[in-house]
TORDO-698554 format. One line per 3 residues: number of its first residue (from 1); their letters; for each residue x, y, z of C-alpha. Coordinates in steps of 0.1 Angstrom, whole numbers. Last residue first. Example, Ala and Ser with C-alpha at 12.3 -4.5 7.8 and 13.67 -1.06 7.14 Angstrom:
! TORDO-698554
2> sa> 137 -11 71  123 -45 78
This chain:
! TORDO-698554
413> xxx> 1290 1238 952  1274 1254 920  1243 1275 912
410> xxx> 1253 1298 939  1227 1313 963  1207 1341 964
407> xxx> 1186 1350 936  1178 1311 923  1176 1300 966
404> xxx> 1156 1329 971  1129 1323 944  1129 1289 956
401> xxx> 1124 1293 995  1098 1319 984  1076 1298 967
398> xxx> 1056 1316 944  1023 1326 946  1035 1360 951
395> xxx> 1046 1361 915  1011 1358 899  1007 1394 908
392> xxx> 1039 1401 896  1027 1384 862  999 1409 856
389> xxx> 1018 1439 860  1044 1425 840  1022 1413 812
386> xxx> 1003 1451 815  1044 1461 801  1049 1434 783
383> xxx> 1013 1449 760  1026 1487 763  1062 1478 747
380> xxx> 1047 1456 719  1025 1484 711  1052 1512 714
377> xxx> 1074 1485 688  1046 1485 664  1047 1522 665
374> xxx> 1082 1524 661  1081 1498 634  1056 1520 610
371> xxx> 1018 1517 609  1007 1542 579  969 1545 576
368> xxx> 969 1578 595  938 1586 611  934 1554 624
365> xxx> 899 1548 640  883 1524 613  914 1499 610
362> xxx> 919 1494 572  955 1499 571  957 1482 602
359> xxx> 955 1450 587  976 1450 558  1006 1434 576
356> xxx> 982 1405 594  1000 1399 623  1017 1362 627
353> xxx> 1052 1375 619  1059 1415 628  1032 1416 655
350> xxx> 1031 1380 671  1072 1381 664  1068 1417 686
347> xxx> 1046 1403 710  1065 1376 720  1099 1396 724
344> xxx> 1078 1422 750  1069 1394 768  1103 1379 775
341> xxx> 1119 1415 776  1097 1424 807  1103 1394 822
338> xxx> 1138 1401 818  1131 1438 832  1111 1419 859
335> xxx> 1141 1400 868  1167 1433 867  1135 1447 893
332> xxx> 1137 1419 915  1171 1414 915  1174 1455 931
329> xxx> 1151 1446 956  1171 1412 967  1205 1438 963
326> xxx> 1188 1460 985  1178 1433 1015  1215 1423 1009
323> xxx> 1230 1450 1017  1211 1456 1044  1219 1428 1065
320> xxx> 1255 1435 1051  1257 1468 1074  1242 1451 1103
317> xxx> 1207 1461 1115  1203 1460 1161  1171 1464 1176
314> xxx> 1154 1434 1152  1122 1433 1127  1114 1396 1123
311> xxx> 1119 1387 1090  1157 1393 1084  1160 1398 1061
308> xxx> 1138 1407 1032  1120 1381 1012  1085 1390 1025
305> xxx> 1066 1370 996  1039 1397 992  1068 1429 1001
302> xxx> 1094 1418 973  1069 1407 946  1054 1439 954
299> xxx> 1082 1455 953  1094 1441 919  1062 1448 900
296> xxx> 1063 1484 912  1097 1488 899  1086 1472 865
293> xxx> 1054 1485 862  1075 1527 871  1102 1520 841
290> xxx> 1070 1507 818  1047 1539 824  1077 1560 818
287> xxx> 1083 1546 787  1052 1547 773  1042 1581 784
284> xxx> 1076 1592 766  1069 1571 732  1031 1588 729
281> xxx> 1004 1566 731  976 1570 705  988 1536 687
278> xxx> 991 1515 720  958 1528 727  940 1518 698
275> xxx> 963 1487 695  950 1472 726  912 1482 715
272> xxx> 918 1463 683  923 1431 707  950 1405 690
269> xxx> 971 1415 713  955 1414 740  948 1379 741
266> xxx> 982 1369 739  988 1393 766  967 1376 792
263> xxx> 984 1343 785  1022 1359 787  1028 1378 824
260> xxx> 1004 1354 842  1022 1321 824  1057 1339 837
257> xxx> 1049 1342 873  1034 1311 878  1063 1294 856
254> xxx> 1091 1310 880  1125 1294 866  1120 1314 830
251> xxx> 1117 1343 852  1148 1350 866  1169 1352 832
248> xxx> 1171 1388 840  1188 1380 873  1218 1361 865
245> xxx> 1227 1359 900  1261 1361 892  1257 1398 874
242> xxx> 1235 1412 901  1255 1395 928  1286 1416 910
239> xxx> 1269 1447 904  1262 1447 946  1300 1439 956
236> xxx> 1308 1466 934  1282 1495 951  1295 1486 983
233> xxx> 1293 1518 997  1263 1532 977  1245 1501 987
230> xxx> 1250 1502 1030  1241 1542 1020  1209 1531 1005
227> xxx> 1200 1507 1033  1214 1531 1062  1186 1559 1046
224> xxx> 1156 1533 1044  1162 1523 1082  1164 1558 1093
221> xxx> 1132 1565 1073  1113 1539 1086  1124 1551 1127
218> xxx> 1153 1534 1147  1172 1500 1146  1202 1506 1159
215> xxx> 1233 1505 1138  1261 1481 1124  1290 1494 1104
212> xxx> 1311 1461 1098  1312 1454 1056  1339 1427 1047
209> xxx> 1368 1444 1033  1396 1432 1053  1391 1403 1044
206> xxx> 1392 1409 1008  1427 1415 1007  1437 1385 1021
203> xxx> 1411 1368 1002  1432 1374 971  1465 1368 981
200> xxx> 1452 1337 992  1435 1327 958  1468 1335 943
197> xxx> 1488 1317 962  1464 1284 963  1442 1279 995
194> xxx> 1454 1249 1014  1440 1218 1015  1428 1198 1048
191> xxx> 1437 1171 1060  1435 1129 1059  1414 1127 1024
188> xxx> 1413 1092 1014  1375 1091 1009  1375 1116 986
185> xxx> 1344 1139 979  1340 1161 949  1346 1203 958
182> xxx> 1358 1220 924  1390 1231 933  1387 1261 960
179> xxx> 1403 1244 987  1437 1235 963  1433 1226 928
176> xxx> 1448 1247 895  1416 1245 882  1400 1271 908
173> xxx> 1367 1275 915  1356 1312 925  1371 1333 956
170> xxx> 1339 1361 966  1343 1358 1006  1308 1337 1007
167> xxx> 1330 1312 981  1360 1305 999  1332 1304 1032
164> xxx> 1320 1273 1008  1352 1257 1002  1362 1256 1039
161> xxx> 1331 1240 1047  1336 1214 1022  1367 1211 1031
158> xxx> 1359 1204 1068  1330 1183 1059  1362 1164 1036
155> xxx> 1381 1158 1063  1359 1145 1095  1340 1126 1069
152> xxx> 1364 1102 1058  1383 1105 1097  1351 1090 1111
149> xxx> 1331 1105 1137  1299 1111 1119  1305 1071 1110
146> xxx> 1299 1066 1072  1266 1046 1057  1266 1011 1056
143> xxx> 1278 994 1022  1257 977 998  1263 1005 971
140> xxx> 1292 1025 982  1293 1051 1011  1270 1082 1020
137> xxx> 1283 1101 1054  1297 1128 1034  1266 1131 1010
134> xxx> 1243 1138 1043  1266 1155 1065  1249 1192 1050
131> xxx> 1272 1224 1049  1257 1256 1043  1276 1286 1040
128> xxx> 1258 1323 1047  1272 1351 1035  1239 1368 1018
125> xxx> 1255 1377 988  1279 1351 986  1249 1328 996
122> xxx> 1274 1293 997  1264 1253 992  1274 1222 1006
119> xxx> 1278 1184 1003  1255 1181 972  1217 1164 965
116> xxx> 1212 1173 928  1181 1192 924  1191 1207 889
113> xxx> 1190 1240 918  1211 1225 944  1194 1207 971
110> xxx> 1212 1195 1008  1197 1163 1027  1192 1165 1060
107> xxx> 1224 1168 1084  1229 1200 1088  1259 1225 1093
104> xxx> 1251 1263 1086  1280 1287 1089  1275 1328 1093
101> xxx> 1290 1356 1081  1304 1390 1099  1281 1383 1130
98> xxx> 1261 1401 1151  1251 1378 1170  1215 1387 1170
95> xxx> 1217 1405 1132  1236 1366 1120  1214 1344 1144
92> xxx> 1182 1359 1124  1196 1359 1087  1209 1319 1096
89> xxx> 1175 1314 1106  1157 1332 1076  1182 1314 1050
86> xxx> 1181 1281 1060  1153 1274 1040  1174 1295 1011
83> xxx> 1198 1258 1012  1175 1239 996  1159 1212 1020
80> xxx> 1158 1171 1015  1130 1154 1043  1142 1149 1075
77> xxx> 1114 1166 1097  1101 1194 1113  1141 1205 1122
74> xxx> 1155 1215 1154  1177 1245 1158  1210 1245 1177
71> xxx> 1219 1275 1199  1248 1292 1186  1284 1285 1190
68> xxx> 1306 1309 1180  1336 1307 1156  1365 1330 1154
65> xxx> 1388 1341 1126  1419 1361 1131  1431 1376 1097
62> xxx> 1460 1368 1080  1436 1359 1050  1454 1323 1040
59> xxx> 1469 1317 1072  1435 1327 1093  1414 1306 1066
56> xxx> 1437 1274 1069  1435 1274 1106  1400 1283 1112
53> xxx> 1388 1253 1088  1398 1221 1113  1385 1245 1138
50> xxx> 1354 1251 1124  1350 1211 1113  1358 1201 1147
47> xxx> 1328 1225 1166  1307 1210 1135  1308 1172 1155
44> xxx> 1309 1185 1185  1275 1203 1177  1264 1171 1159
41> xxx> 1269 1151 1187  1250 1173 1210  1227 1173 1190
38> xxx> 1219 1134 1186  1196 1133 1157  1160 1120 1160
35> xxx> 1141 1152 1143  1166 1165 1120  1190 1189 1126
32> xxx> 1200 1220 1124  1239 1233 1139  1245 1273 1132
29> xxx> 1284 1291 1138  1279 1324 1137  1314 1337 1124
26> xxx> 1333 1367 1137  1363 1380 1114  1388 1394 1132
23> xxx> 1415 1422 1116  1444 1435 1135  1457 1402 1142
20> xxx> 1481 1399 1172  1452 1396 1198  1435 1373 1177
17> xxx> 1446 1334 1195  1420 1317 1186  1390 1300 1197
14> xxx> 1375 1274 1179  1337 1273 1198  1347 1300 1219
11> xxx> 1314 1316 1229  1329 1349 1232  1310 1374 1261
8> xxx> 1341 1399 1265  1339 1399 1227  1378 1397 1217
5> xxx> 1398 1429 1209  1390 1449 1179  1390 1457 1146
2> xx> 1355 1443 1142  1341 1422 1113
C-alpha cells in the first residue's frame, strides 16, 4: 500500500482514477492456466473481473485500488490444484511487484480442504485470493459448459473475486447478504453486490492498515531483525491467523507426522528404562527440554519443507512477506504444542488406565516406592516430548502444498 501518487511504470489493468484518494492499494493481478487455454482470453477475461471488483472495493474502503497485469504462468497440466500451489508464484510476483495483495484467476479445478471443488478461496494471512473459472463455467447435467464470455460467469467470477479480497482484508461471512454472504453461484446474477454498512465501515478502516514498509534485502541478521519487528507491529493480525488457523489441531491432518510422534512412544512406555529416567528427572529439566523439542521440531519442519516465502531469496522483502514467514514459524510451533498434547494425552490414559498401579512399587531401582501423579505426569511429559522429536522428523515427508493450504488458507470459500 503506498500513500502516494501512481507508479510511473503502472500496468493499468483497471486503472483508476487515485489522485483524490489518499490511500492506494496495489494488487498483483496473476492469470494460470492450463496447458491448451487461450491466454490471452483469460487475461481479458480476469482484466473484467478486476474492474467489475475495483468499483465496489474503492466505495466500500474509500481507497483507490489498482490492478496490474502480470505475466501469465502456464500450468503442467489440468488436473484439480489447492490453492497453497499457487502460493509460491503468487509470493514471488507479490515481493517483485511489490504488491499490497495479490489475485490469482485459473481455470483448473480449485480444492478446499473436504476436497470439494469451489469457485475461490482467500490466504488472509498470506493475501492472496484465488479465483478458479472451473465451477463458474459448469452448467446442468446434459448441458454444455458456460461461455468464459457469458454474462453468468462474467458476474459471479467477479463476486467471487470480490468475496475472496473481502476475506484477505479480514471481513467474515455475513448473514445479512451482500458480497460477503456465503458465496453459492447464481445464474441470474447481472452485477455485482455491495458490501453491507457495517462490513464497509469495517474495511474502510482496515484499509488503511495494510502493512507497506518494504526494505532491501541485506545481511541474515538484517533479515531476522525486519521479521521480528514486521511481527511486533502487527502483533494482532498475527494472534488472529494463529486463532483461525486452528493451529494446535494441525496434526490430526498430517498422519506421517502424527504415526512418528505415537508408535515409537507406545513402545516406550512400557520400557522400564523410560520410566528410569522420567522418574530421576527433575520438573525444571523437563520442562525446558520440552519448550526447546517443540521449537526445534517446528524449525525443522519449517526449514526441511522450505515453507517460507518467498522461495527464491529476492532484493527487495515486503513488510507482509515477513509477516507471514513468522506467523508460518510461529504455526509450527502452536502445531507441535498440539502434537505435543496428542502424545502426551496417550500416555497418560496408558499410565493412569492400562499401567499396572502396583507396578512400580516393585521396580528394583526406585528408591522411594511411592509413584505419585506428578511423577507420572513428568513421564508422560518426557515420552510426547521424544514423540515430537520423532514426529518432526516424519513431518518433512509431508507435502508441503497441504500443510500450507491447512496453515494458510481458509477452510471456507
Amino acid at each position: 500500500m503506498e500513500e502516494s501518487p501512481p507508479r510511473a511504470t503502472e500496468n493499468p489493468v483497471a486503472a483508476r482514477a487515485v489522485a483524490d484518494r489518499s490511500t492506494v492499494v496495489d494488487v498483483g493481478l496473476l492469470v494460470a492456466t492450463s496447458p491448451g487455454t487461450d491466454t490471452e482470453r483469460m487475461s481479458a477475461f480476469a482484466a473484467r473481473l478486476a474492474g467489475d471488483a475495483a468499483d465496489e472495493l474503492e466505495a466500500a474502503t474509500e481507497a483507490g485500488w489498482r490492478f496490474h497485469a502480470e505475466e501469465p504462468e502456464s500450468l503442467a497440466d489440468a488436473d484439480a490444484r489447492r490453492p497453497s500451489q499457487f502460493l509460491d508464484e503468487a509470493a514471488l510476483r507479490m515481493v517483485e511487484g511489490p504488491y499490497d495483495l495479490v489475485a490469482v484467476v485459473t481455470d483448473v479445478p480449485l480444492l478446499s480442504r473436504n476436497h470439494r471443488r469451489v469457485a475461490g478461496l482467500a490466504s488472509p494471512l498470506s493475501r492472496v485470493a484465488v479465483v478458479s473459472t472451473y465451477r463458474l463455467r459448469v452448467s446442468g447435467r446434459d448441458r454444455p459448459r458456460r461461455p468464459l464470455d457469458s454474462a453468468a460467469v462474467r458476474w459471479n467470477g467477479a463476486t467471487a473475486l470480490l468475496h475472496q479480497i473481502g476475506h484477505v482484508l479480514g471481513a467474515g461471512h455475513d448473514p445479512a447478504g451482500g458480497v460477503m454472504a456465503p458465496y453459492e453461484f447464481d445464474p441470474d446474477r447481472a452485477s455485482v453486490p455491495e458490501f453491507a454498512a457495517d462490513v464497509s465501515q469495517y474495511l474502510e478502516r482496515i484499509a488503511t492498515t495494510i502493512p507497506e514498509e518494504e526494505v532491501e534485502s541485506r545481511s541474515v541478521p538484517w533479515l531476522v531483525w525486519f521479521h521480528l519487528l514486521s511481527a511486533a507491529r502487527n502483533g494482532r493480525q498475527l494472534l488472529r491467523a494463529l486463532a483461525t488457523s486452528r493451529a494446535p489441531l494441525l496434526p490430526l491432518s498430517l498422519p506421517k507426522l502424527s504415526t512418528a510422534a505415537v508408535a515409537p512412544t507406545l513402545i516406550l512406555v512400557f520400557s522400564a528404562e523410560t520410566w528410569d529416567v522420567g522418574l530421576n528427572l527433575d520438573n525444571a529439566t523437563t520442562v525446558l527440554f520440552a519448550v526447546v523439542s517443540v521449537l526445534l521440531a517446528a524449525a525443522y519442519v519449517v526449514f526441511s519443507l522450505n515453507l517460507n516465502v518467498p522461495r527464491k531469496r529476492r532484493g527487495v522483502v515486503t513488510e507482509h512477506v515477513a509477516l507471514l514467514n513468522v506467523a508460518i514459524l510461529c504455526i509450527l510451533v502452536a502445531g507441535m504444542v498440539g502434537l505435543f498434547s496428542l502424545v502426551g494425552g496417550i500416555m497418560l490414559v496408558i499410565e493412569f488406565v492400562v499401567f499396572p498401579p502396583n507396578l512400580m512399587t516393585n521396580w528394583p531401582s526406585l528408591e522411594d516406592p511411592v509413584v505419585t501423579v506428578v511423577d507420572l505426569v513428568r513421564i508422560g511429559a518426557f515420552i510426547a516430548t521424544i514423540g515430537v522429536l520423532s514426529g518432526a522428523l516424519a513431518g518433512g515427508l509431508e507435502d508441503r502444498t497441504i500443510l500450507r493450504h491447512l496453515a494458510l488458507f481458509r477452510a471456507r470459500p
